[in-house]
C-alpha positions as CSV (number, residue, x, y, z in Angstrom):
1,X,0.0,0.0,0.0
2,X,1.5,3.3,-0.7
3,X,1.4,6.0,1.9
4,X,1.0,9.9,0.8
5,X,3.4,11.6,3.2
6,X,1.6,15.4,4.2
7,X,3.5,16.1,7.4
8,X,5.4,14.6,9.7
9,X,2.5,14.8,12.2
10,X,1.0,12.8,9.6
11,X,3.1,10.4,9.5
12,X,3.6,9.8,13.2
13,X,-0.2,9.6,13.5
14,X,0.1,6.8,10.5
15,X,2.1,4.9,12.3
16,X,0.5,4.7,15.8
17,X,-2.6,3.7,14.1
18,X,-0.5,0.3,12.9
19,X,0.3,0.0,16.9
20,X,-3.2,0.6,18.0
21,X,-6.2,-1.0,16.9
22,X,-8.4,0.9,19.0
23,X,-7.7,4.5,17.5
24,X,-8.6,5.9,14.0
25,X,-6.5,8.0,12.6
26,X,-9.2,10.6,13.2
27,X,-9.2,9.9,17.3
28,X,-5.4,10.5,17.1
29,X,-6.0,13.9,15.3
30,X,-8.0,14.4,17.7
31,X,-5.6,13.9,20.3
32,X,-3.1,15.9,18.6
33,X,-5.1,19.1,18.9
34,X,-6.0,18.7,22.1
35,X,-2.2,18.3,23.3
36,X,-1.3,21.1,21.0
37,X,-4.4,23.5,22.9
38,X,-6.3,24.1,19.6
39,X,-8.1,23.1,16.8
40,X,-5.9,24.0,14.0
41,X,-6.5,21.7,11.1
42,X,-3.5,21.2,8.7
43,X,-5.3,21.2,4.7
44,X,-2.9,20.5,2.4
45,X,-2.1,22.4,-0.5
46,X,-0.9,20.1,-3.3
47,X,-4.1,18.8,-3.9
48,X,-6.3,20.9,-5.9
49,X,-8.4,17.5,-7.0
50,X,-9.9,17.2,-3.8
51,X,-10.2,21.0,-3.5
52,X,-14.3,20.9,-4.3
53,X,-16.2,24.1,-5.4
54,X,-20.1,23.1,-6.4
55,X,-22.7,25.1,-8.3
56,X,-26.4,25.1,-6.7
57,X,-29.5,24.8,-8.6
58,X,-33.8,25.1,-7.7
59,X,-35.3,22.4,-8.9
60,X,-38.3,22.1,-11.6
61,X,-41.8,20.0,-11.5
62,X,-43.2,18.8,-8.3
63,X,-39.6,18.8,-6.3
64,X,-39.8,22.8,-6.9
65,X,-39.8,25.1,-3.6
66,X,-42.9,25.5,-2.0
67,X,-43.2,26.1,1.4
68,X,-46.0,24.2,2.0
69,X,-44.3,20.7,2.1
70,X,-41.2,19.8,4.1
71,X,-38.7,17.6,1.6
72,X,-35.4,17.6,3.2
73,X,-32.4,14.4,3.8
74,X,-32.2,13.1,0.2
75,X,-31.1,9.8,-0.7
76,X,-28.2,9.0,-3.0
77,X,-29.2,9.0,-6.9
78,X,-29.7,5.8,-8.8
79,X,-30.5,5.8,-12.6
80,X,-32.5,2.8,-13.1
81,X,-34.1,2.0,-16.3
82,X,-33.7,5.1,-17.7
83,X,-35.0,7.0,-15.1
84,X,-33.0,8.9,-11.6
85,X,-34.9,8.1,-8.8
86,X,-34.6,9.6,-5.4
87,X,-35.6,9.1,-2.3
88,X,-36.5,11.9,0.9
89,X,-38.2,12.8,3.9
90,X,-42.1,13.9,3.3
91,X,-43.9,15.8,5.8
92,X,-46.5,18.9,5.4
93,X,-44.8,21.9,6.9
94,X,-47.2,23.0,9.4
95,X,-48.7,19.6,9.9
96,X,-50.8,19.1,13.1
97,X,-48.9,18.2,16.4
98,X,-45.2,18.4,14.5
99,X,-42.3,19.8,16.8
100,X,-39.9,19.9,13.8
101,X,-39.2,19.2,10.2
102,X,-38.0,16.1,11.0
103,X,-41.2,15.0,12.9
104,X,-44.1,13.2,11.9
105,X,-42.1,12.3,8.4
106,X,-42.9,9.6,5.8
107,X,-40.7,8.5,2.8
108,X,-41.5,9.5,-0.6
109,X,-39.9,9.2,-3.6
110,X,-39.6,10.8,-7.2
111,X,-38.6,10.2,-10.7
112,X,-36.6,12.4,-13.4
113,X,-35.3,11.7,-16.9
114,X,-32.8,14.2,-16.7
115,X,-31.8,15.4,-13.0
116,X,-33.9,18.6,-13.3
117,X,-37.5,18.3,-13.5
118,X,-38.8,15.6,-10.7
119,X,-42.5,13.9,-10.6
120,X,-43.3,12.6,-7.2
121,X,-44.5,9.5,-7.2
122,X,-45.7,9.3,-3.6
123,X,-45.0,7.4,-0.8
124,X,-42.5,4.9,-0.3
125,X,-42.2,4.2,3.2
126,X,-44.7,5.1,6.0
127,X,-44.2,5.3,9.3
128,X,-45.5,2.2,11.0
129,X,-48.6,1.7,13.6
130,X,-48.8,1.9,17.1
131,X,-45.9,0.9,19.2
132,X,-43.5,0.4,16.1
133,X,-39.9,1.9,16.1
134,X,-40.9,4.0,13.3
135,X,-44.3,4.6,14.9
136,X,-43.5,8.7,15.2
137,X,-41.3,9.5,11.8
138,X,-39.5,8.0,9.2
139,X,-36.9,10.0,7.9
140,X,-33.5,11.0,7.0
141,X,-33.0,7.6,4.6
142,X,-30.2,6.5,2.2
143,X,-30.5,3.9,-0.7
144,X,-28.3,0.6,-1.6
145,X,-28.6,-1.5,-4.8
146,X,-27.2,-4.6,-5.0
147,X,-27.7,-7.7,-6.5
148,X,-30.6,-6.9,-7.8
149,X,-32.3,-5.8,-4.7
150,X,-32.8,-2.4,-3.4
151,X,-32.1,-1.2,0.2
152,X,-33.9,2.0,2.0
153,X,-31.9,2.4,5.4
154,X,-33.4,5.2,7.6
155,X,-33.6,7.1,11.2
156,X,-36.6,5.9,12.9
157,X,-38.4,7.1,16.1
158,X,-41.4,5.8,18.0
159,X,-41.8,8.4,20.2
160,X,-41.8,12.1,20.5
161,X,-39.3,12.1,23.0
162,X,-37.0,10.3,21.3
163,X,-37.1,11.9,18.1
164,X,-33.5,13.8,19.1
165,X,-32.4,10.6,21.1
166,X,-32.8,7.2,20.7
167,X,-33.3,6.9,17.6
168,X,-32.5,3.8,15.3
169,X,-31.6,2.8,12.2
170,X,-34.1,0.5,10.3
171,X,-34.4,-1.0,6.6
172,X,-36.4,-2.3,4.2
173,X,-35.5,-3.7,0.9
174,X,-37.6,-4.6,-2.6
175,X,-36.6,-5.8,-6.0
176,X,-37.9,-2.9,-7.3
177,X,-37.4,0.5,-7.3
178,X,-40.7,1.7,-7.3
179,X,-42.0,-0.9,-4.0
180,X,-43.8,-2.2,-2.6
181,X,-41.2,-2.2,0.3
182,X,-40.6,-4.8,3.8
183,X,-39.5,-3.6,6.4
184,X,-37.0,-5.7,8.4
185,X,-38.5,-7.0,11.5
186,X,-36.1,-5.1,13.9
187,X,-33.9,-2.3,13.6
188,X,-30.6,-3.2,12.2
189,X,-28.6,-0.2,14.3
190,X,-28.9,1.2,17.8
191,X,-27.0,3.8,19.9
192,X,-24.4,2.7,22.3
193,X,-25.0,1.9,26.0
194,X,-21.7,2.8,27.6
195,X,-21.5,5.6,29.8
196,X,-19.6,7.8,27.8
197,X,-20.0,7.2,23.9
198,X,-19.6,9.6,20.9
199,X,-23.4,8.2,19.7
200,X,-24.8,6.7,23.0
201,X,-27.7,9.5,22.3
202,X,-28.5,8.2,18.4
203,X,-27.3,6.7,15.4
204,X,-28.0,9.4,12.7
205,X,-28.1,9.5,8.7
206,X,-27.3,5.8,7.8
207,X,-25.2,5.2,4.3
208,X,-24.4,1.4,3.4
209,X,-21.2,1.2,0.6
210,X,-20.2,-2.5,-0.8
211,X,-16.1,-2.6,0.1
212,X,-13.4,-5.1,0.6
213,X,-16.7,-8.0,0.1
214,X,-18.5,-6.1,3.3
215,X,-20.7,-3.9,4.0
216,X,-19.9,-0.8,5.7
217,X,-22.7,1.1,7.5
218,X,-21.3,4.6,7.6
219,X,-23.8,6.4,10.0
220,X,-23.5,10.0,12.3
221,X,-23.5,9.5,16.5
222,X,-24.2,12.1,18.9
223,X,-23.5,11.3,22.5
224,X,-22.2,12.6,25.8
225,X,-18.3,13.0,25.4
226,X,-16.9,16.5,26.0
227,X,-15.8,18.3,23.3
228,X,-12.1,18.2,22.7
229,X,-11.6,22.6,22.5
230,X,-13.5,25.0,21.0
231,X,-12.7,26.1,17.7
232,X,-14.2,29.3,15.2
233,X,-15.7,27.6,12.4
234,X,-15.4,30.8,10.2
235,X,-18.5,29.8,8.8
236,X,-20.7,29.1,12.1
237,X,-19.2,31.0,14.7
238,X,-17.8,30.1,17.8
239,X,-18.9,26.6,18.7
240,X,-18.1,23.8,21.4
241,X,-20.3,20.9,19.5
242,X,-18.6,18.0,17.8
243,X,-20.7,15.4,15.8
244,X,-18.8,12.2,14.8
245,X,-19.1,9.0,12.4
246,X,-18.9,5.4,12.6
247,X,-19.0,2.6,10.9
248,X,-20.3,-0.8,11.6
249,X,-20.0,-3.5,9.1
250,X,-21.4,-7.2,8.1
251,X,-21.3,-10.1,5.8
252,X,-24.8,-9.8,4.6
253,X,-26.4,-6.4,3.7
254,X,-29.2,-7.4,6.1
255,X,-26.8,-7.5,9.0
256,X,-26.2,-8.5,11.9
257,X,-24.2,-5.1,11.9
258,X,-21.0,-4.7,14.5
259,X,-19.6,-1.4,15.5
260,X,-16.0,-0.8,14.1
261,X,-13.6,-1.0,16.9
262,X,-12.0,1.9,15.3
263,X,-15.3,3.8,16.1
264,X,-15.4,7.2,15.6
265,X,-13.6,7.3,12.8
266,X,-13.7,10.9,12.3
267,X,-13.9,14.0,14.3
268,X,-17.2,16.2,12.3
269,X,-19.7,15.6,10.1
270,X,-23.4,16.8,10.7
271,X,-24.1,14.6,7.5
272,X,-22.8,11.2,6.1
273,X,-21.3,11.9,2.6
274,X,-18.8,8.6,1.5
275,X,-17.9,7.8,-2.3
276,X,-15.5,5.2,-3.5
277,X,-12.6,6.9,-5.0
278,X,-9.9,4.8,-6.4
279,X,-9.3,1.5,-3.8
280,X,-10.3,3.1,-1.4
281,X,-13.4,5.7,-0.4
282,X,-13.6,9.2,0.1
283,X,-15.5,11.5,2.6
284,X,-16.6,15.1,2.4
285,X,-17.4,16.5,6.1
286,X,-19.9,19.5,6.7
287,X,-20.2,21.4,10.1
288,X,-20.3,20.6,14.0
289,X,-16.2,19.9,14.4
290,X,-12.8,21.1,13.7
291,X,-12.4,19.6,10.2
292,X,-15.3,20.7,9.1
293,X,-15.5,21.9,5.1
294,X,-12.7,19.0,4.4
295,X,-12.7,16.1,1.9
296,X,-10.7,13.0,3.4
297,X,-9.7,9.6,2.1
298,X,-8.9,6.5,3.5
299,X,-7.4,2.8,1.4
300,X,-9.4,0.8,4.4
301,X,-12.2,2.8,5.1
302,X,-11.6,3.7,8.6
303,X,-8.0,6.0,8.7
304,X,-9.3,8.6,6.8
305,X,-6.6,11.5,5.9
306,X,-7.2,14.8,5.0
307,X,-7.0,15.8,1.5
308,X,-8.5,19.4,0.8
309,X,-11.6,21.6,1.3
310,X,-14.9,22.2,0.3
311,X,-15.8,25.5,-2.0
312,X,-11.9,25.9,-1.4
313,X,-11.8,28.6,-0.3
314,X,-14.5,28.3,2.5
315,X,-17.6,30.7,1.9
316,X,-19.8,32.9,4.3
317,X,-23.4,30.9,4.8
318,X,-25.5,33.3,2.9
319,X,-23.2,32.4,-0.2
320,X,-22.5,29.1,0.3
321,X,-23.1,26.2,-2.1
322,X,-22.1,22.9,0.2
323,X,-24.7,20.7,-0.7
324,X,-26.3,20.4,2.7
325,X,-27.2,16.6,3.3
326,X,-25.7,15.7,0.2
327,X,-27.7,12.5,-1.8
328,X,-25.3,11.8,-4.4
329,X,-24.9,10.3,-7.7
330,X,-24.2,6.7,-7.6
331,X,-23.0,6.1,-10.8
332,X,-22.6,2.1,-11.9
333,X,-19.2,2.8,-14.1
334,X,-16.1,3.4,-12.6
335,X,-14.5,6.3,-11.2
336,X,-12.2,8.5,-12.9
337,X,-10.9,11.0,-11.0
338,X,-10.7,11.0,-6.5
339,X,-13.7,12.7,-6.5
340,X,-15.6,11.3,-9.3
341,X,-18.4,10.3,-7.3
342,X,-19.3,13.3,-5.7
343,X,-20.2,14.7,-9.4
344,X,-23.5,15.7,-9.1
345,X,-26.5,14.7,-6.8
346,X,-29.2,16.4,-4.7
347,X,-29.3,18.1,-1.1
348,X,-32.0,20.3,1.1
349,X,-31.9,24.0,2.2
350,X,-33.4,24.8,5.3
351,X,-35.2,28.0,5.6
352,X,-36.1,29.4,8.8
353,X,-39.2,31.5,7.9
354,X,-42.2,30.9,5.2
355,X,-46.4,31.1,5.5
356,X,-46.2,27.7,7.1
357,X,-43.0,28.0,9.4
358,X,-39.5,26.8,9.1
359,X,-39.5,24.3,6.0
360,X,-37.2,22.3,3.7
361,X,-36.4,21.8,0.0
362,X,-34.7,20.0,-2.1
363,X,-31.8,21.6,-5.3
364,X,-29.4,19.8,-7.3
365,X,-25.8,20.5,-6.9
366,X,-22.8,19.9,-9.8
367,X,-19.0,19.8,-8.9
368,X,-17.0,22.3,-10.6
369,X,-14.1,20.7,-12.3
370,X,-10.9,22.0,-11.0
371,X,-8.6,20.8,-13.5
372,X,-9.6,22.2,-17.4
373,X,-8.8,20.4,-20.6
374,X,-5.8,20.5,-22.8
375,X,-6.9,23.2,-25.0
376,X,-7.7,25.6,-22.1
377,X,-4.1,24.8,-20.5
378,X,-2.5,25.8,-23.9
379,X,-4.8,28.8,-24.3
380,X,-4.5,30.0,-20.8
381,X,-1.1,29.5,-19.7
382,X,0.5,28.6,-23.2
383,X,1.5,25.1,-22.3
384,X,1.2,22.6,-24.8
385,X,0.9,19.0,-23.6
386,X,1.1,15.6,-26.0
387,X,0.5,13.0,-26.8
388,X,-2.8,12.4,-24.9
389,X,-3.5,9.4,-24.7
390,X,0.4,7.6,-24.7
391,X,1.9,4.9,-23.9
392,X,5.6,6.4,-23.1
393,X,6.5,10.0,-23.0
394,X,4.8,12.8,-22.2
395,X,5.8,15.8,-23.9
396,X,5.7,18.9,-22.4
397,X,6.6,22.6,-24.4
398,X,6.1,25.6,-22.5
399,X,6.7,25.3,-19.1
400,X,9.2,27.3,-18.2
401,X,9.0,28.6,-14.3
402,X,8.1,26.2,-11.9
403,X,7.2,22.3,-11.0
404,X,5.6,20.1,-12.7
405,X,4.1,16.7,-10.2
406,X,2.5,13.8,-11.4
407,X,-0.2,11.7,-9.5
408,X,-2.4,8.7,-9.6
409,X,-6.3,9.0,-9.0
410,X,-5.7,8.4,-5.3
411,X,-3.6,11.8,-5.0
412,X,-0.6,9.5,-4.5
413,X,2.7,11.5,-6.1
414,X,4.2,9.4,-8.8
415,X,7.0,12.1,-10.0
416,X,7.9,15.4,-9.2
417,X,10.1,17.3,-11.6
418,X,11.6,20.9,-12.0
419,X,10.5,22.8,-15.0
420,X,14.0,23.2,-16.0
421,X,14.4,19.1,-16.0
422,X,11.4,18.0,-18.3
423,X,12.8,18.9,-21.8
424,X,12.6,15.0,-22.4
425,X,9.2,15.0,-21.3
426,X,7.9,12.8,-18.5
427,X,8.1,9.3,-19.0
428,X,4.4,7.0,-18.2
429,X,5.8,3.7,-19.8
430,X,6.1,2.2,-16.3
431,X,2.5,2.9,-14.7
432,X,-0.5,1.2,-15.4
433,X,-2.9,1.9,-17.8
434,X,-5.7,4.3,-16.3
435,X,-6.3,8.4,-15.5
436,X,-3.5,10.9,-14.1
437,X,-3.3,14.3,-13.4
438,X,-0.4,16.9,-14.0
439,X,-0.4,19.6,-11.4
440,X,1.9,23.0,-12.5
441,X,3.0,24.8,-9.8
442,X,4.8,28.2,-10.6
443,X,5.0,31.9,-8.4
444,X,1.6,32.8,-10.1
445,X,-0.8,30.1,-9.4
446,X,-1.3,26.5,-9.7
447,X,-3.2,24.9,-12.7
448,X,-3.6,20.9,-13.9
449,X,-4.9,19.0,-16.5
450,X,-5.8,15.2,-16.9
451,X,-4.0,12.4,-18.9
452,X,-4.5,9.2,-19.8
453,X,-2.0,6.6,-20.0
454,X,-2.8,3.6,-22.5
């Protein structure tokens, strides 16, 4: 396995994690601030693929805002026959006896042949009778395909006063997108019942991903540990709260599920957001922690590193596009870039005042590419780059000032070189066959491009 070397810190933490099974790389982070007495997060800089910037767009048709309806939390994207499909909590905003958006919630889903206009096709999952664990709302849910079968994982309370604590995570499956839908008998995830636990409170925003022949539960805990420090968000103000995420994985997508001893295996994230990128899977972390607004990646799905920032650089709220509860794209061909699966998708805006009270909708966001094309490199900085595709060399003309690096589609460096020492180009003959990305870095700026060795 290769190992990206950031900083030293890095690497110390790296290697106590191969000495103790008990601490992510996260917890040791963690650790690391505290003995330091701060929250300062090290970002690095060399890697402007995981630096995401996103683009935020209303939606069209019956997913459009309207205050009157609460849609909020949705579900990743699946294109199934031709059609997206998405799934989301459904509630009427001011509906009678609600204490808040996420109360009194049903599932629905909705259709799309093209990512922008929606047609809800109702409900998919309601909540369940009297005395049920779902009995009070069903909400929050993510969706799983495989082998055919489909997978709604969700929060679930049965009472009002546990619709902050307590809650569960439950499932139901169908072999077809469109239901009907079984619930399993039992919920499949509950919180922890030690004294002290980052989610003895409740297991929040469930997200199942198929890796290393498992099935990791990625899911948000809040509990009763003490914060480690304070820290200024830049974005949120001052703030002592800090949300965490575990996993819990099994051998059968039905469960039983076991808690990763590794648990929590990072130190934010108000949302679940995981992709697989490369051999391994990335993570993108909103608010409620000191590494908020970062992207992270990790080759076993548990040490997660940091990697960059989201809308690099971070945003004030009123202009900010994060995609708030992020549903994402789950495309069924294969990555080609880190961040590939984080390409497009859906999330929810929260707004605080409208004729019915505080309400929910849902907009599509889009990843803005950070690298451009060929042509624009040549046009903009005068750099002309070919072949592309090859098989050997590289060859580079008009890089003068500056230093060219090479790396895989894990952010791994393969070669760094000095402008003045690439006149013979830069050799790909050894690497396998697959994406890569050049990365200038000169006095004025940084720039890259992608190419493709056959």
């Amino acid at each position: 396995m290769k190992l990206k070397l950031f900083t030293i810190a890095t690497l110390l933490l790296a290697t106590t994690v191969m000495f103790s099974q008990t601490k992510s790389t996260a917890t040791l982070r963690l650790e690391a601030y505290q003995s330091s007495g701060n929250c300062d997060v090290d970002i690095p800089t060399d890697n402007p693929e995981w630096n995401l910037e996103f683009e935020v767009r209303d939606l069209t048709g019956d997913l459009a805002p309207n205050d009157y309806y609460t849609r909020r939390d949705p579900s990743s994207v699946l294109k199934v026959n031709g059609k997206y499909y998405v799934w989301y909590s459904y509630s009427l905003t001011n509906g009678t006896g609600k204490i808040s958006p996420w109360d009194l919630n049903d599932l629905y889903f909705a259709t799309s042949t093209d990512g922008y206009h929606w047609t809800e096709q109702g409900i998919a999952i309601a909540r369940g009778p009297d005395g049920s664990y779902d009995h009070r709302s069903a909400f929050t849910t993510e969706v799983f395909h495989h082998d055919n079968m489909f997978y709604l994982v969700y929060q679930a309370s049965d009472i009002e006063a546990n619709l902050n604590r307590n809650n569960t995570v439950a499932m139901a499956y169908s072999s077809s997108a469109d239901g009907p839908w079984t619930k399993l008998e039992d919920p499949i995830l509950s919180p922890s019942s030690g004294q002290v636990a980052f989610d003895k409170y409740a297991v929040h925003d469930p997200c199942i991903v198929y890796f290393n022949n498992k099935f990791y539960m990625y899911y948000k805990g809040e509990g009763n540990e003490s914060p480690t420090c304070s820290y200024d968000t830049q974005i949120w103000g001052t703030s002592n709260k800090q949300v965490k995420w575990g996993v819990a994985i099994a051998d059968n997508v039905t469960g039983p599920y076991v808690k990763s001893e590794y648990n929590p295996i990072t130190n934010t994230g108000h949302e679940v957001c995981v992709w697989h990128s490369g051999e391994g899977l990335g993570i993108m972390l909103h608010q409620d922690g000191p590494e908020y607004g970062t992207t992270q990646y990790a080759s076993d799905g548990l040490n997660f590193t940091i990697m960059g920032q989201v809308n690099f650089p971070l945003k004030n709220p009123g202009n900010s596009t994060y995609p708030e509860a992020a549903g994402l794209y789950r495309s069924e061909t294969s990555n080609d870039s880190p961040v590939s699966g984080v390409s497009w998708g859906l999330s929810h805006v929260l707004n605080w005042s409208g004729t019915y009270g505080s309400w929910m909708y849902i907009r599509r966001f889009d990843l803005k590419d950070p690298l451009v094309s060929l042509e624009d490199i040549e046009k903009l900085y005068g750099v002309n780059i070919y072949p592309n595709p090859a098989s050997g060399i590289i060859n580079i003309d008009g890089f003068d000032n500056g230093t060219l690096v090479l790396y895989n589609i894990n952010g791994v460096i393969l070669k760094k070189v000095d402008a003045s020492q690439i006149n013979d180009g830069i050799n790909m003959s050894a690497l396998a066959s697959g994406i890569y990305y050049l990365i200038f870095k000169t006095e004025q700026g940084t720039y890259g491009t992608k190419v493709v060795k056959n």
